[in-house]
N, C-alpha and C positions, 0 to 999 in steps of 0.2 A: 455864809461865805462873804467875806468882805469886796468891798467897790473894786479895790486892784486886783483881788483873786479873780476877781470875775472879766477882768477889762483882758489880763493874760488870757485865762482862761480862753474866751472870745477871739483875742487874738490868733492863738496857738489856733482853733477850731477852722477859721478864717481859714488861713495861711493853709492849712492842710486842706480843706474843701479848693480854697484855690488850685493848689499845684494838682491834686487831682484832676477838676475840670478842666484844667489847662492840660496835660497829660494825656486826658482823652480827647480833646477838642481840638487844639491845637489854637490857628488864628481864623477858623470860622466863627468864635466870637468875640469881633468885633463889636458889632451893633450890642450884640447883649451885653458888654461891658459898658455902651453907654447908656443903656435903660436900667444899667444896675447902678450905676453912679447917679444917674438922675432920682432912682427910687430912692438912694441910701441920703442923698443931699434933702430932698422930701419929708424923709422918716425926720430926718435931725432939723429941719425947719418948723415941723412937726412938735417934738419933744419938746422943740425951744419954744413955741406957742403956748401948749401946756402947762408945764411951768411956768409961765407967765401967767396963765390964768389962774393957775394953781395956787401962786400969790395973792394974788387979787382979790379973788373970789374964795378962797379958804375949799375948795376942791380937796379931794384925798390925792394923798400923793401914790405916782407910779411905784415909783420905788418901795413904797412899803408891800408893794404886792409883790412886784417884779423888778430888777435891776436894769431897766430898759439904758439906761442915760452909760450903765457898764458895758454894757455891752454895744451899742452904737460906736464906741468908744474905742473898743477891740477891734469892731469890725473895721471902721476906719480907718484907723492905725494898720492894720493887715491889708486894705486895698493901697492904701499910699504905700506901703514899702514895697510891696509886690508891682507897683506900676513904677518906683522906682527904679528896681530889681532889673523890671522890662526896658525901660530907657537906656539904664548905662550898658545892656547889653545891646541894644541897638547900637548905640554911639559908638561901641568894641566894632560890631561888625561894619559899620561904615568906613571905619579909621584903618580896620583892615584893607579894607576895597580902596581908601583913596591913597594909601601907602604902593599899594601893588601897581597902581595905573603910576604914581611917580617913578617908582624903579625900572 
């Protein structure tokens, strides 16, 4: 599977586990959204450490094992649209409230 198959792929995977646990959870997680965002910003400080050494030091590369850098990739791209998603819908329901208290 190629670098984009897989970065969709991840994507699509993402987005769907997302709206599921959001679906069943609802806004009780909070905190776990920020322990997930911390982990996933870790993983990719990680990755980029890696390869760096991986140059360096002539290290085997991840990727020839595993597609990690695609898939960090997808998954990323799947929490930022998804905590987009959640913003402008907030921003909707405030503009709502502050419309109603004008009229």
């Amino acid at each position: 599977m190629s670098f984009f198959h897989t970065v969709v792929l991840f994507f699509a995977l993402a987005l769907a586990f997302g709206w599921m646990v959001d679906r069943q959870y609802g806004a009780r997680l909070d905190q776990a959204r920020h322990a997930l965002y911390t982990v996933m910003g870790l993983g990719l400080v990680l990755v980029i450490l890696w390869t760096l050494l991986q140059m360096i030091l002539a290290l085997p590369a991840v990727a020839s094992i595993f597609p990690l850098e695609a898939c960090f990739l997808g998954v990323i791209f799947a929490l930022g649209s998804k905590g987009g998603y959640r913003t402008l819908k907030e921003r909707s329901k405030l503009k709502k409230l502050g419309t109603k208290k004008q009229g």
